[in-house]
NUKOL-305266 format. One record per residue (C-alpha): chain; residue number from 1; x, y, z. Coordinates in nm, 4 decimals. Layout:
ATOM|roba|bagu|X|Y|Z
ATOM|A|NUM|X|Y|Z
...
//
This chain:
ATOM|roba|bagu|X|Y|Z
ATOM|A|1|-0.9013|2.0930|-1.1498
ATOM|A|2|-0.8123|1.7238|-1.0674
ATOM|A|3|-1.0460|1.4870|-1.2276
ATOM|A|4|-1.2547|1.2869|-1.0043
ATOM|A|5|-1.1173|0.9568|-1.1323
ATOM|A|6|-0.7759|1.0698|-1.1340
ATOM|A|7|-0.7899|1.1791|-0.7814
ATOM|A|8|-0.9614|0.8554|-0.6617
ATOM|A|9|-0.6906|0.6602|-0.8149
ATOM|A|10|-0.4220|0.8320|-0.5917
ATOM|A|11|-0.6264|0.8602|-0.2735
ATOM|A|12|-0.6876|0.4645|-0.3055
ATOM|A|13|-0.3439|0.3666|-0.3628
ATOM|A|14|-0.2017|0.6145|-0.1027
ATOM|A|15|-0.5141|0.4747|0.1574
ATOM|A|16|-0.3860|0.1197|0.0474
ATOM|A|17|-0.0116|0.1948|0.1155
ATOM|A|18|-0.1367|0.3400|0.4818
ATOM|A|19|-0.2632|-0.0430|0.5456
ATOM|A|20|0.0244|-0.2107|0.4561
ATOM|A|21|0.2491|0.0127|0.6068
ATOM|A|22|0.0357|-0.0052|0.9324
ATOM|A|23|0.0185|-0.3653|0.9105
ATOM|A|24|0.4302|-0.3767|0.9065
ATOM|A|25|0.4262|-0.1357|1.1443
ATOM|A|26|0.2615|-0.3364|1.4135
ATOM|A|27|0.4316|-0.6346|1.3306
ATOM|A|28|0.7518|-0.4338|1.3894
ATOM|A|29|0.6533|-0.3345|1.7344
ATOM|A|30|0.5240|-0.7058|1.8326
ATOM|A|31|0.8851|-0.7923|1.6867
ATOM|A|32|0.7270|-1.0971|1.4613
ATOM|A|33|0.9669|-1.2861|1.3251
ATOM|A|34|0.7952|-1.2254|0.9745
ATOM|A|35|0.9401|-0.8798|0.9676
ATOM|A|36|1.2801|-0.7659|0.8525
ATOM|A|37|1.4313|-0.4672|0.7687
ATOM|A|38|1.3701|-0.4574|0.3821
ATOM|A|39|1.0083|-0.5382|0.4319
ATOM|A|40|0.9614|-0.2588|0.6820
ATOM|A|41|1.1927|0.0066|0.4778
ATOM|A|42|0.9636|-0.0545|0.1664
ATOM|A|43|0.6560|0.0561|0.4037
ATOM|A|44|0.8545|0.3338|0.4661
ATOM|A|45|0.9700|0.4664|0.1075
ATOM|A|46|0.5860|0.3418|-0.0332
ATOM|A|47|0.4612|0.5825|0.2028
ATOM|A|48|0.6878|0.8491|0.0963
ATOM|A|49|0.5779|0.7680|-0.2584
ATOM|A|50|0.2485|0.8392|-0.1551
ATOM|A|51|0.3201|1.1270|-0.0188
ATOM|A|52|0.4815|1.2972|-0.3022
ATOM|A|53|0.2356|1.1812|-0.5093
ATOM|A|54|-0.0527|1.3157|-0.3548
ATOM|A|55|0.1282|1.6462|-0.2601
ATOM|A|56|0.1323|1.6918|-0.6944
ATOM|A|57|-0.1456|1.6026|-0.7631
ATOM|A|58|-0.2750|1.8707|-0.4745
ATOM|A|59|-0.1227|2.1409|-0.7050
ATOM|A|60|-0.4249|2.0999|-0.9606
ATOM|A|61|-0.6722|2.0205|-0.7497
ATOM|A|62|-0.9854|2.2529|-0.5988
ATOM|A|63|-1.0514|2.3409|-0.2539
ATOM|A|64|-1.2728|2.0402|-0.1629
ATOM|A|65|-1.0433|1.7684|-0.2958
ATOM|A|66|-0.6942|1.9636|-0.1458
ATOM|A|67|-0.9348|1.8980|0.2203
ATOM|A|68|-0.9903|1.5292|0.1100
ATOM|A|69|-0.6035|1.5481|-0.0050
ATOM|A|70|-0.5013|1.7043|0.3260
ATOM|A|71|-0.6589|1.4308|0.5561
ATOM|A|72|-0.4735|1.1306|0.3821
ATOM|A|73|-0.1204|1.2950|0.3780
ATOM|A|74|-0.2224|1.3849|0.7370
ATOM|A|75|-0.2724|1.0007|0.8039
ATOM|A|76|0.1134|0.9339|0.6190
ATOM|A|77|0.2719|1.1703|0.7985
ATOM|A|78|0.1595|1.0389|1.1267
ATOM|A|79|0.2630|0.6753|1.0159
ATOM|A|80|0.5723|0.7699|0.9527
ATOM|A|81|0.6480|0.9323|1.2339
ATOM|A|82|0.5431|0.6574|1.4002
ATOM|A|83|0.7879|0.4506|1.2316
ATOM|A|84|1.0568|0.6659|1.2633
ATOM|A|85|1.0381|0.6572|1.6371
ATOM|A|86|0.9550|0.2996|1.6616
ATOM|A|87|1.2666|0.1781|1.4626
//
């Protein structure tokens, strides 16, 4: 079993990766001049981070937190399709 700590930790970071990566994300779309390529591949790769992150840390973890888990990679995964269409 994941410790509850542990866990938090990785759901955070992965919840605070979502943000940014929405954030560039939109700013992509409204084609802000603020945006480049780098900036908005870095979204990209921190979200796959995240991902693979919180698809490990899933192995050890108990029903409850894999259903906490589940609904964060659910949120990546739908970001980055997003961006994959969008670029």
């Amino acid at each position: 079993m994941t410790e509850h700590q542990s866990l938090r930790t990785f759901l955070d970071r992965a919840e605070q990766v979502i943000a940014y990566a929405k954030e560039q994300n939109d700013l992509y779309n409204r084609q802000e001049p603020q945006i480049d390529d780098v900036t908005y591949s870095t979204a990209q790769q921190q979200l796959e981070e995240a991902y693979i992150d919180l698809q490990k840390v899933s192995q050890s973890s108990n029903a409850q937190q894999r259903e906490e888990i589940q609904r964060v990679v659910s949120q990546i995964l739908d970001l980055q399709n997003d961006m994959i269409i969008d670029e």
